[in-house]
C-alpha positions in Angstrom: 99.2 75.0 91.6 99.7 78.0 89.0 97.9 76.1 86.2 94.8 76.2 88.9 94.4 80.1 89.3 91.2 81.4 89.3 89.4 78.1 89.4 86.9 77.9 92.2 86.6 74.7 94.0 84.1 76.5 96.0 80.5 74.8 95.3 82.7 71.5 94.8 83.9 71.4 98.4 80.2 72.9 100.1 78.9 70.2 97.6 81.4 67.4 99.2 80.4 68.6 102.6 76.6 68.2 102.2 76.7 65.2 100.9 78.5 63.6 103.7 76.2 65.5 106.0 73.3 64.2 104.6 75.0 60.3 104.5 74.7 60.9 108.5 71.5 62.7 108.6 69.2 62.1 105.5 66.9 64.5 106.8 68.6 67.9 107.0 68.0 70.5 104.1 69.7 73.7 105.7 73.3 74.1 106.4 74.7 77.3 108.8 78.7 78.0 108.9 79.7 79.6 112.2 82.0 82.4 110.3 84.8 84.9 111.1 84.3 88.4 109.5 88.3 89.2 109.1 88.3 92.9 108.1 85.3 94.4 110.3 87.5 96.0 112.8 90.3 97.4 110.6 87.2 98.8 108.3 85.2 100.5 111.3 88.8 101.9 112.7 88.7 103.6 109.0 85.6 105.0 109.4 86.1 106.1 112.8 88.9 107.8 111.4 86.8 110.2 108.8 86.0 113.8 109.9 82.3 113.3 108.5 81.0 110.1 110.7 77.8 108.3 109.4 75.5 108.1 113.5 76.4 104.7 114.2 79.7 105.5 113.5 79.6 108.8 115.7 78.2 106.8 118.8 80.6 104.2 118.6 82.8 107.1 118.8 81.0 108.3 121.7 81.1 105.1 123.5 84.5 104.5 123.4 85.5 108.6 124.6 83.0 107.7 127.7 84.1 103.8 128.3 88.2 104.8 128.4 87.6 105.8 131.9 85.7 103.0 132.9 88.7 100.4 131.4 91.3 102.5 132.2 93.0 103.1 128.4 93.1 105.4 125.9 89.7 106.9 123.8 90.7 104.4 121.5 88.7 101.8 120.1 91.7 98.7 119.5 93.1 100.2 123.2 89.2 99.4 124.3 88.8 95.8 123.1 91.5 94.9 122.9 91.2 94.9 126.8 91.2 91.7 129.2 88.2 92.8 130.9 86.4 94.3 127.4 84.1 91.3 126.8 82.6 91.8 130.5 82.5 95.4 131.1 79.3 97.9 130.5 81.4 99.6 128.0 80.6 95.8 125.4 77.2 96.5 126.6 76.6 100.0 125.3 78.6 99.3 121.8 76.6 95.6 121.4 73.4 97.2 119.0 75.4 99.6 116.8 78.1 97.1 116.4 76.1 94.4 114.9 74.4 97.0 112.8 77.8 98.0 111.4 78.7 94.8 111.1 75.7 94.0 109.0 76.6 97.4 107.4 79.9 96.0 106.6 79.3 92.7 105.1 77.5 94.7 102.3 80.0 97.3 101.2 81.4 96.5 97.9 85.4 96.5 96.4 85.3 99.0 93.3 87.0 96.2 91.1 83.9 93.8 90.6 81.2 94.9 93.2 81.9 91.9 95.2 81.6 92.1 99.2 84.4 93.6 100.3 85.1 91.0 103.2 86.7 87.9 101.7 84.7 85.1 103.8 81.5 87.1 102.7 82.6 86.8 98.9 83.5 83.0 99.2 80.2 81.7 101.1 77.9 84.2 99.2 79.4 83.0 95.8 78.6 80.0 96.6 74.7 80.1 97.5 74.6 81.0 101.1 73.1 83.8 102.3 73.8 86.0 105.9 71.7 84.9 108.6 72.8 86.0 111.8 75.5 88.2 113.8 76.7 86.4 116.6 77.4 88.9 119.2 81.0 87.7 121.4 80.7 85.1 119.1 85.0 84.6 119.1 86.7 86.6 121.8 90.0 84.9 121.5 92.5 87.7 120.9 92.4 86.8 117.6 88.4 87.7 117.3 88.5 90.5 119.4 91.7 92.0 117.0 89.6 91.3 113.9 86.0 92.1 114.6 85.9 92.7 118.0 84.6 89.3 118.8 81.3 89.4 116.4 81.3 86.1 114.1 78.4 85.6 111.6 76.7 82.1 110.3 75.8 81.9 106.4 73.2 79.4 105.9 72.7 77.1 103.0 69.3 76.0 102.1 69.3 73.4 99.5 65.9 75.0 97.6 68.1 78.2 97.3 71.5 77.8 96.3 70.6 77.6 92.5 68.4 81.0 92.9 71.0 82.3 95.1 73.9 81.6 93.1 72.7 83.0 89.6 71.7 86.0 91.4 75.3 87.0 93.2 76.9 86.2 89.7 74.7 88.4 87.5 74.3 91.5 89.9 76.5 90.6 93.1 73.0 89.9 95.1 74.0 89.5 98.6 70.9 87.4 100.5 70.3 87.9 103.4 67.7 87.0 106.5 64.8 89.1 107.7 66.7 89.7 110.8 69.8 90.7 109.1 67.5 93.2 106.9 66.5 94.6 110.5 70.3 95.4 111.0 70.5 97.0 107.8 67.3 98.9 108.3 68.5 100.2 112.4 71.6 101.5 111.1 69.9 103.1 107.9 67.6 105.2 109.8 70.8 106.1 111.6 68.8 105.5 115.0 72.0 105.2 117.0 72.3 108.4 118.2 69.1 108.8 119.2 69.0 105.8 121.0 72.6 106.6 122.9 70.6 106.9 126.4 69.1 103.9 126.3 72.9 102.2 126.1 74.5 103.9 129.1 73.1 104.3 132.9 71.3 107.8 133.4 72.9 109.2 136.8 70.5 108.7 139.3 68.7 105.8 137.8 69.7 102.5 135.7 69.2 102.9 131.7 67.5 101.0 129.4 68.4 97.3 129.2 70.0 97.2 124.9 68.4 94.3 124.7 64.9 95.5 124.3 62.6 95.2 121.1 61.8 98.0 118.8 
């Protein structure tokens, strides 16, 4: 309705759906979405795009020039994933760690207009208390997933303790929360250890590589 614009029935509908939660299951305190994150891929096909690439950026880059052969298609990365076999192939391998960093990357960058996350699901849940807990890796890949952030999804959490904290924070200086494994995202891709790191993503000739998911 036009008379409703710019109301936010946000924190009445999260409210509605804890409280019916908790009818079932009096016990439960924290609440996790399981989340799309819309513009991820249309955002890193931007930055892929720009002559001066940040080294996440730049290895994605090189992943995809040394995957085409592999799947058969164009350097490309929406040619790349956007591929039957994709989800499967060594190529998804190579790009899993500096994709979720970006992703993590990405669900921080701001619009100029208000400083609010620029992805919209981000701004809705984050508004509303939540913070970001975890990238799901091949979390959605429906065409649909693959097409929009080649297949990562992400839960937001809501613990009943914080959503006060949490809320008054986002609206007086846009304060995205986040987990302490998110922050590890955040603090991979800030020390931009991508590149150095590119040989542990793909096999060495002569030898297997690195397995990506090893700790650091």
């Amino acid at each position: 309705q036009q008379g409703l614009q710019g109301i936010s029935f946000g924190p009445f509908l999260i409210k509605q759906v804890v409280t019916s939660l908790q009818r079932g299951f009096p016990n439960l305190r924290i609440f996790s979405t399981l989340s799309p994150i819309p513009g991820f891929r249309s955002w890193l096909v931007t930055q892929l795009a720009q002559t001066e690439r940040i080294a996440d950026v730049e290895l994605i880059a090189e992943l995809v020039a040394q995957g085409a052969g592999e799947m058969g298609t164009q350097a490309e990365l929406a040619a790349m994933v956007d591929h039957p076999q994709w989800p499967a192939s060594q190529s998804a391998v190579a790009m899993k760690e500096p994709l979720l960093r970006l992703a993590a990357t990405y669900l921080h960058q701001r619009r100029d207009k208000d400083s609010a996350p620029l992805d919209p699901v981000a701004r809705f849940h984050l508004g509303n208390g939540a913070r970001i807990e975890q990238l799901n890796w091949q979390g959605d890949i429906s065409p649909k997933g693959l097409r929009e952030a080649c297949g990562l999804m992400v839960n937001y959490q809501y613990r009943l303790k914080e959503i006060e904290k949490n809320i008054e924070a986002y609206a007086a200086e846009r304060t995205i929360a986040v987990s302490s494994r998110v922050k590890s995202l955040l603090r991979g891709h800030e020390e931009q250890r991508g590149l150095s790191r590119l040989g542990r993503f793909l096999p060495r000739k002569g030898g297997s590589g690195e397995s990506s998911d090893s700790q650091s």
